[in-house]
DSSP file (Angstrom, degrees, kcal/mol; ACC not computed):
  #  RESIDUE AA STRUCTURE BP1 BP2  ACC     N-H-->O    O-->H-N    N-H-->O    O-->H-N    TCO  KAPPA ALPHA  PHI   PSI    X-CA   Y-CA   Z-CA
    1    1 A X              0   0    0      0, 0.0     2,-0.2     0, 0.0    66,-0.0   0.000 360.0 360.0 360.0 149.5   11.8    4.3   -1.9
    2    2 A X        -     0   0    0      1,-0.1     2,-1.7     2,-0.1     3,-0.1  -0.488 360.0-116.0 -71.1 140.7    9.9    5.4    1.2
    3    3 A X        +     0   0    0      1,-0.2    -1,-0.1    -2,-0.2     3,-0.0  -0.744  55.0 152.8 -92.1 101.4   10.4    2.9    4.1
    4    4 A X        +     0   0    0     -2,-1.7    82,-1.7    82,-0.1     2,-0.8   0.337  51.9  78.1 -92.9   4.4    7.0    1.8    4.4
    5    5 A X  E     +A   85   0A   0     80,-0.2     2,-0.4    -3,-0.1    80,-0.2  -0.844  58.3 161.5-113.0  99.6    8.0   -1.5    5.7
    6    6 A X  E     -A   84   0A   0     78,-3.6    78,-1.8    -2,-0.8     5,-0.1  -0.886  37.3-105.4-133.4 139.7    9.1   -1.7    9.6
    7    7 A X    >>  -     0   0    0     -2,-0.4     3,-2.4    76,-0.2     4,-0.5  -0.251  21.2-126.3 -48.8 142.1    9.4   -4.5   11.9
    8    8 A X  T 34 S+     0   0    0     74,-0.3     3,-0.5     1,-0.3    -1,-0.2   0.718 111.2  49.7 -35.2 -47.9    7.2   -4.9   14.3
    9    9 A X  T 34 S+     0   0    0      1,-0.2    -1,-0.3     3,-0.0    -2,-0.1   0.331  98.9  68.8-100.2  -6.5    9.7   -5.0   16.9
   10   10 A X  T <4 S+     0   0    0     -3,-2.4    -1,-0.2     2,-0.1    -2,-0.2   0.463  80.0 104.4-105.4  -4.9   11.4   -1.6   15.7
   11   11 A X     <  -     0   0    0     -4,-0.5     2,-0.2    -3,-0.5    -5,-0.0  -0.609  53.7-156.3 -81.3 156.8    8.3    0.8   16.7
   12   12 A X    >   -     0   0    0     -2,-0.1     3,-1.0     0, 0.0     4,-0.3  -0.699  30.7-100.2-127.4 149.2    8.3    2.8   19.4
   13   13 A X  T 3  S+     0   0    0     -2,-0.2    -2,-0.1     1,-0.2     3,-0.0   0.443 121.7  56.9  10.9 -55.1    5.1    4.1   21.1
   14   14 A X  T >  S+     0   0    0      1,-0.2     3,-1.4     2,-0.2    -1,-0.2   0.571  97.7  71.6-114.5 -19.1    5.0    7.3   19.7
   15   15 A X  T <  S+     0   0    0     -3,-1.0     3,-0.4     1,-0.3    -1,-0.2   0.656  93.2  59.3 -65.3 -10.5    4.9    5.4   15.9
   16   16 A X  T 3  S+     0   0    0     -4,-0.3    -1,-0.3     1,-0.2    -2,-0.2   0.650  98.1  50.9-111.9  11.6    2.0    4.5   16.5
   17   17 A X  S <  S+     0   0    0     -3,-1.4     2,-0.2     3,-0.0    -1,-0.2  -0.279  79.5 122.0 -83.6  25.6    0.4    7.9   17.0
   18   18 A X        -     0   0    0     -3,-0.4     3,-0.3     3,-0.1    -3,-0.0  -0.657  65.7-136.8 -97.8 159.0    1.6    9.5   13.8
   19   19 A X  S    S+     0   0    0     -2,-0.2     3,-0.1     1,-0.2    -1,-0.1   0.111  73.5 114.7-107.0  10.4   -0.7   10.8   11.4
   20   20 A X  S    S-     0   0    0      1,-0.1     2,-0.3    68,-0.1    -1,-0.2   0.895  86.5 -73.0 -54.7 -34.8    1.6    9.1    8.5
   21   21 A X        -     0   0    0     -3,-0.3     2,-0.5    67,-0.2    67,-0.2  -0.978  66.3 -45.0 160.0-172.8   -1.0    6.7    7.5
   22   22 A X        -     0   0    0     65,-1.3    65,-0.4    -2,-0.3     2,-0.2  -0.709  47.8-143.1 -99.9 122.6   -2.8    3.5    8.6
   23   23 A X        -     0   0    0     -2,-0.5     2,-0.3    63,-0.2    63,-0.2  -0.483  18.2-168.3 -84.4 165.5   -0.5    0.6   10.0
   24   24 A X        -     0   0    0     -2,-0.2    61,-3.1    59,-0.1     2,-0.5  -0.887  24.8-125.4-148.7 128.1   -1.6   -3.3    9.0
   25   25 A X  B >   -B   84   0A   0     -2,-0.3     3,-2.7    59,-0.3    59,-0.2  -0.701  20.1-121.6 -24.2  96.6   -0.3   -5.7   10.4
   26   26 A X  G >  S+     0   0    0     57,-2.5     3,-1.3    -2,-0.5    55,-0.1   0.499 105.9  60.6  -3.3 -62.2    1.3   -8.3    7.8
   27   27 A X  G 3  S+     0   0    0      1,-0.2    -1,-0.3    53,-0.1    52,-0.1   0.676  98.5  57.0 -65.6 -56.0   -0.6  -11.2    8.9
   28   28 A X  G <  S+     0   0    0     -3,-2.7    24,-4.1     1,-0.1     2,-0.4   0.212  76.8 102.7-109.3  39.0   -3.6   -9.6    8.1
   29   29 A X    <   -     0   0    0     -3,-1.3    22,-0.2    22,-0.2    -1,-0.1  -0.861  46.8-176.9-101.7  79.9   -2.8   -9.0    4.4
   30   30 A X        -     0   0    0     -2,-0.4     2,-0.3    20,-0.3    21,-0.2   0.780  62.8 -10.2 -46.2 -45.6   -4.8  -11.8    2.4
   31   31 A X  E     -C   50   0B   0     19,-1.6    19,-2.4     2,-0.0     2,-0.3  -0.937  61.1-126.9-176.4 142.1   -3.6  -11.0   -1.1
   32   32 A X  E     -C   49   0B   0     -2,-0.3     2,-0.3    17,-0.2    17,-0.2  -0.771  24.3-158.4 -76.0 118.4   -1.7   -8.4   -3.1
   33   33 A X  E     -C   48   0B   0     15,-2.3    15,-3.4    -2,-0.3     2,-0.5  -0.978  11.5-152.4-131.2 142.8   -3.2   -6.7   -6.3
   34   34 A X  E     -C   47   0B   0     -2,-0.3     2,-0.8    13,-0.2    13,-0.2  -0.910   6.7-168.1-104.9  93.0   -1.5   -5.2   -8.8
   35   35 A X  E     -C   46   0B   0     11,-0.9    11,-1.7    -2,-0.5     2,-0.3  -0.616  17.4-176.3 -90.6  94.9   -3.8   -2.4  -10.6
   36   36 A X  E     +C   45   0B   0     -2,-0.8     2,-0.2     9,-0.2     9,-0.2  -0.640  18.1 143.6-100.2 154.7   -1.5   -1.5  -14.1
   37   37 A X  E     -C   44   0B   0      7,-2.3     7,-2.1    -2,-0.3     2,-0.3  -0.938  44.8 -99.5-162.4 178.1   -3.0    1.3  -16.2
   38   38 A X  E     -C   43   0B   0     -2,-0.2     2,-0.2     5,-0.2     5,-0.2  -0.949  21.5-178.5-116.4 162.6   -1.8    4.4  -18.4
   39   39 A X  S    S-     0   0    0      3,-0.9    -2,-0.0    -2,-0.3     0, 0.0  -0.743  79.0 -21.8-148.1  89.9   -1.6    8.0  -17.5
   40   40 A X  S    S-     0   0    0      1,-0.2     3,-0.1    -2,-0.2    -2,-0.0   0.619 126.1 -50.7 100.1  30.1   -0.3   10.3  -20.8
   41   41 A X  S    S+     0   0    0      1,-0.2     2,-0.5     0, 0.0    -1,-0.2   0.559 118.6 111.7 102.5  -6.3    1.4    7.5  -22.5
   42   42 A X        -     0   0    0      2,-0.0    -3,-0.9     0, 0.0    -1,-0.2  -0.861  66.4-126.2-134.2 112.6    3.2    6.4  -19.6
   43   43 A X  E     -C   38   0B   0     -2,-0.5     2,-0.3    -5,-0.2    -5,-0.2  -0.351  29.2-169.3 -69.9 148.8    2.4    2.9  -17.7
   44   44 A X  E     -C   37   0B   0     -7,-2.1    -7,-2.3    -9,-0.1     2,-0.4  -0.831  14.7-145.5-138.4 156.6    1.6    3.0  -13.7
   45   45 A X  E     -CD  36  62B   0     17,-1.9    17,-0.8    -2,-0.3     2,-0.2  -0.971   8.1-163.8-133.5 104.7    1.3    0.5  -11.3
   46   46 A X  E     -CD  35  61B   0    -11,-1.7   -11,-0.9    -2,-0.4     2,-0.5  -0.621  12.0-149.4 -85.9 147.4   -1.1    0.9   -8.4
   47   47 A X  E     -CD  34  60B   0     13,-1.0    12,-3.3    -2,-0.2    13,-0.6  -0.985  14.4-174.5-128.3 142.1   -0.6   -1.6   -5.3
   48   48 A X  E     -C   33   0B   0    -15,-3.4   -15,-2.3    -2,-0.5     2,-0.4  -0.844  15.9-147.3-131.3 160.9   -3.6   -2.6   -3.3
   49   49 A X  E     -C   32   0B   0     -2,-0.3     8,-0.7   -17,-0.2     2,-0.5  -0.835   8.5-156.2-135.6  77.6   -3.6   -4.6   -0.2
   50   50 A X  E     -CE  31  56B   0    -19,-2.4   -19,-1.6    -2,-0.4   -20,-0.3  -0.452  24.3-176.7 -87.3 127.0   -6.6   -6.8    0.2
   51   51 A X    >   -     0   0    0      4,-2.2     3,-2.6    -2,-0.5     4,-0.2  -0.610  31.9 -60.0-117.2 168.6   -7.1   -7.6    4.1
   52   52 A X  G >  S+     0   0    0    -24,-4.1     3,-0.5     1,-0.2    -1,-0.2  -0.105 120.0  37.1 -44.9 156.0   -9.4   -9.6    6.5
   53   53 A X  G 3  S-     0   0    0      1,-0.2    -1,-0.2    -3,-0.1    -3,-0.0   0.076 128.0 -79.7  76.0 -14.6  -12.6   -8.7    6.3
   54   54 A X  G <  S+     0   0    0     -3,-2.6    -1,-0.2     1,-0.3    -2,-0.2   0.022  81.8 148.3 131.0 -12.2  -12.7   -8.2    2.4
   55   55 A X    <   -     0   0    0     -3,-0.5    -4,-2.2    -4,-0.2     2,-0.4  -0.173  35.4-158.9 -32.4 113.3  -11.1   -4.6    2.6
   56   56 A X  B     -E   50   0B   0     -6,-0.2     2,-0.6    -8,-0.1    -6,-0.2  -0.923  17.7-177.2-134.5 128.1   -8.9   -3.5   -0.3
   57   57 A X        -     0   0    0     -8,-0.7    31,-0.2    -2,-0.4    34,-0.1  -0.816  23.3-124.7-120.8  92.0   -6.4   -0.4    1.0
   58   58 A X        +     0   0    0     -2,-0.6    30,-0.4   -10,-0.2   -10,-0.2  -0.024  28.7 174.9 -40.9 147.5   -4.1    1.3   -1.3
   59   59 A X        -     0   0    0    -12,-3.3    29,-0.5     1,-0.3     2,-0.2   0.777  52.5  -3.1-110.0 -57.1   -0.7    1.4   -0.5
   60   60 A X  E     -D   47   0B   0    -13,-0.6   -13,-1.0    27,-0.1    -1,-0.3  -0.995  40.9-144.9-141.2 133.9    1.4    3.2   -3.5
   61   61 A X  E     +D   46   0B   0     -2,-0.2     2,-0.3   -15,-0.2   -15,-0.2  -0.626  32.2 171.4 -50.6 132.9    1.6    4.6   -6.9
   62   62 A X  E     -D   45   0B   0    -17,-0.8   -17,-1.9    -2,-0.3    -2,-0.0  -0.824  41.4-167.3-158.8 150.1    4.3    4.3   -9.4
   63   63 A X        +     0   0    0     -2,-0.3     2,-0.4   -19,-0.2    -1,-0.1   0.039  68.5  74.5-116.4  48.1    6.1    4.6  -12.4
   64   64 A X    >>  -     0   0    0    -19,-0.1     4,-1.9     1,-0.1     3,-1.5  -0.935  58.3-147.8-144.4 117.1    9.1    2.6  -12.3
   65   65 A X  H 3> S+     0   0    0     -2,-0.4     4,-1.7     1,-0.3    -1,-0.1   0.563  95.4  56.2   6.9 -71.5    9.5   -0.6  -12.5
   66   66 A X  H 3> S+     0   0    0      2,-0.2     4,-1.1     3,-0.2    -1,-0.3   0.686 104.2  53.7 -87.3 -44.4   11.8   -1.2  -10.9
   67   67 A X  H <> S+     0   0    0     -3,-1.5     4,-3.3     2,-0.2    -2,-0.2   0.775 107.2  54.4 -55.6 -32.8   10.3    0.4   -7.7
   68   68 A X  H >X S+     0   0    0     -4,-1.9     3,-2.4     1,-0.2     4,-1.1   0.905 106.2  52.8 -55.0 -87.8    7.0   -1.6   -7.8
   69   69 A X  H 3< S+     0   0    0     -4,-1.7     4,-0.3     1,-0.3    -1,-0.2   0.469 113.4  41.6 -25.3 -42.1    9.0   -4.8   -8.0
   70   70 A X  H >X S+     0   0    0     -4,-1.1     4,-2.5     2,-0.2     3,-0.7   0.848 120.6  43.3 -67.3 -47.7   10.9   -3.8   -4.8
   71   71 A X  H <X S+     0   0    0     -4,-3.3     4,-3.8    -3,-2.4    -2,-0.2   0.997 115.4  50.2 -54.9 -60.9    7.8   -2.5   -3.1
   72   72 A X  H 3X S+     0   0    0     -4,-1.1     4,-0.6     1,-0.2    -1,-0.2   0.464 114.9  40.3 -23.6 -40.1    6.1   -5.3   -4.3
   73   73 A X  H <> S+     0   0    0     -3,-0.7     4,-2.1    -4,-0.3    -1,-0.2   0.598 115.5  55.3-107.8 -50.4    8.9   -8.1   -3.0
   74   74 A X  H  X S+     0   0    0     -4,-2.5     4,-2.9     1,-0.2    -2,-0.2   0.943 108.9  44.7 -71.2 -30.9    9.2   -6.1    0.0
   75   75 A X  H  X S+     0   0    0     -4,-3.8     4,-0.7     1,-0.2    -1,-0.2   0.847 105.3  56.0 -82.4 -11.4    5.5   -6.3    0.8
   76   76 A X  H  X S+     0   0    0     -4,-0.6     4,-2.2     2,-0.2    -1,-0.2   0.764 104.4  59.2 -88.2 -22.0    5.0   -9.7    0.1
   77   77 A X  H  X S+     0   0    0     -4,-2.1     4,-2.3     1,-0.2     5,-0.4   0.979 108.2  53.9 -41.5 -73.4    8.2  -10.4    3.0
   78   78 A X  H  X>S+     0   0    0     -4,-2.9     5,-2.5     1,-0.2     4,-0.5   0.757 101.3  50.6 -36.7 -38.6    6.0   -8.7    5.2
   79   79 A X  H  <5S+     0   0    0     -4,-0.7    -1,-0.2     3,-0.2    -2,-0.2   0.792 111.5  41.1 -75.1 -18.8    3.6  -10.3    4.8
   80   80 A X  H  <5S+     0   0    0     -4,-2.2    -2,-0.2     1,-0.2    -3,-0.1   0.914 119.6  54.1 -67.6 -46.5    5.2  -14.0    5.4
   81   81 A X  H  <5S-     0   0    0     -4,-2.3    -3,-0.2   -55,-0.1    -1,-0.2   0.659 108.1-123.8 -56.5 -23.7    7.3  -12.0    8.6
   82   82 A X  T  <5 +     0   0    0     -4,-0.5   -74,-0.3    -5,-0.4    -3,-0.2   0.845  55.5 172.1  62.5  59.7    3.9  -10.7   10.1
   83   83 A X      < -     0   0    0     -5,-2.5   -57,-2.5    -6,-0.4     2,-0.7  -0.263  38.2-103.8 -72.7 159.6    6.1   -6.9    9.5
   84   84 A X  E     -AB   6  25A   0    -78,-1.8   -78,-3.6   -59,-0.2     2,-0.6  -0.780  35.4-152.1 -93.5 135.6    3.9   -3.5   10.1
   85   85 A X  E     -A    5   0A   0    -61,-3.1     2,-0.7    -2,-0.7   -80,-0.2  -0.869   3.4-137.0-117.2 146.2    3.2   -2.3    7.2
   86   86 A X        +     0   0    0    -82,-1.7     2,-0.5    -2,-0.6   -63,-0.2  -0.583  26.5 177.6 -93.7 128.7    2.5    1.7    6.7
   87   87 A X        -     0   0    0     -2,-0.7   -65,-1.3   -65,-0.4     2,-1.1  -0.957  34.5-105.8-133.6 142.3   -0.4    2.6    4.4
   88   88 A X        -     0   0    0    -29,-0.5   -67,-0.2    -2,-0.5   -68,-0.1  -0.619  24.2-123.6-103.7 120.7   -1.6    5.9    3.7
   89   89 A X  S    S+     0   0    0     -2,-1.1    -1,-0.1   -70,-0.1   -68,-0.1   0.150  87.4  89.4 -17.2 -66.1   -4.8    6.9    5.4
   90   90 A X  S    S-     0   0    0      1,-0.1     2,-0.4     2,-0.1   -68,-0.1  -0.168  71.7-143.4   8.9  97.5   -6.6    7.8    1.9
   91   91 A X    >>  -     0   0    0      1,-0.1     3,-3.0   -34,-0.1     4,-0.8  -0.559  23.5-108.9 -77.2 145.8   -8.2    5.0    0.5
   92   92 A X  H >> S+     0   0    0     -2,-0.4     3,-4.3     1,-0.3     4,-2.9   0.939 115.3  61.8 -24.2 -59.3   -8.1    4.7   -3.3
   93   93 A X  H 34 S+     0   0    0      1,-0.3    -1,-0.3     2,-0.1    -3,-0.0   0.776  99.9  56.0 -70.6  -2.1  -11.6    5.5   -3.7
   94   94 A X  H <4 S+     0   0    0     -3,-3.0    -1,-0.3     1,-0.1    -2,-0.2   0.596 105.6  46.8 -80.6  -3.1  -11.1    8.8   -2.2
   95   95 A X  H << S+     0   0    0     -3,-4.3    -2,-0.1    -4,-0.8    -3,-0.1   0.688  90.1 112.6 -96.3 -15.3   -8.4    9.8   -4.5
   96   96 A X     <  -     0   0    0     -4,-2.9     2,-0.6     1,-0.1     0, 0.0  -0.193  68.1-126.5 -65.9 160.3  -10.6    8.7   -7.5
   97   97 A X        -     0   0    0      0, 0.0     2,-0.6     0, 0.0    -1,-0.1  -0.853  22.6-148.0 -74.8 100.8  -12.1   11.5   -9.9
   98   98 A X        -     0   0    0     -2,-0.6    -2,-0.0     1,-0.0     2,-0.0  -0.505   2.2-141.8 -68.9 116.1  -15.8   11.3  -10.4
   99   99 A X        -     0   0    0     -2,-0.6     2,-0.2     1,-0.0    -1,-0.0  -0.481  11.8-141.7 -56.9 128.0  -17.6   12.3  -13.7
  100  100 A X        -     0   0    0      2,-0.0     2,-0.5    -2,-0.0    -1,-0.0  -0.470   6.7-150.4 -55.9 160.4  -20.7   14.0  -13.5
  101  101 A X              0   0    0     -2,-0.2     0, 0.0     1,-0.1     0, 0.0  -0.999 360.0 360.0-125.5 133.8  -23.2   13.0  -16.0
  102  102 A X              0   0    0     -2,-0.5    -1,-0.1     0, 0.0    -2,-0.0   0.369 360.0 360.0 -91.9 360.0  -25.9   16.0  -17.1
């Protein structure tokens, strides 16, 4: 798994001028949603991050298990820890496909 999770107290300056994605602050991670779906037969697990102000930010895609859970475990530490958490600059609804309708 990508280390999206870093202490607060292990960034440097220059981490917080990377174009890696949008940092959040632990603290100000209200509630965790778990968005499960299929894609070709094969279940996926979206994780969403609902923050102050009513905001809901994707964080990660997957399809294993076994990675969710970890992510999942890891992010809810973060949030108790106040930890920075790494998000990527994309919000969900940008990623989504839209149908035209004629």
């Amino acid at each position: 798994m990508v280390n999206a999770v870093k202490h607060i107290h292990e960034l440097k300056e220059t981490a917080f001028g990377t174009n890696a994605g949008i940092e959040i602050h632990g603290n100000r991670v209200r509630d965790l949603i778990t968005k499960f779906f299929y894609r070709d037969s094969h279940l996926c697990f979206h994780i969403l991050l609902q923050v102050d102000g009513g905001e809901t930010v994707f964080f990660r895609e997957f399809t294993d298990y076994a990675e969710y859970k970890k992510a999942f475990s890891d992010l809810q530490q973060a949030r108790l820890n106040n930890i920075i958490i790494n998000a990527p600059k994309k919000n969900l609804a940008t990623n989504s496909i839209v149908a035209k309708v004629a």
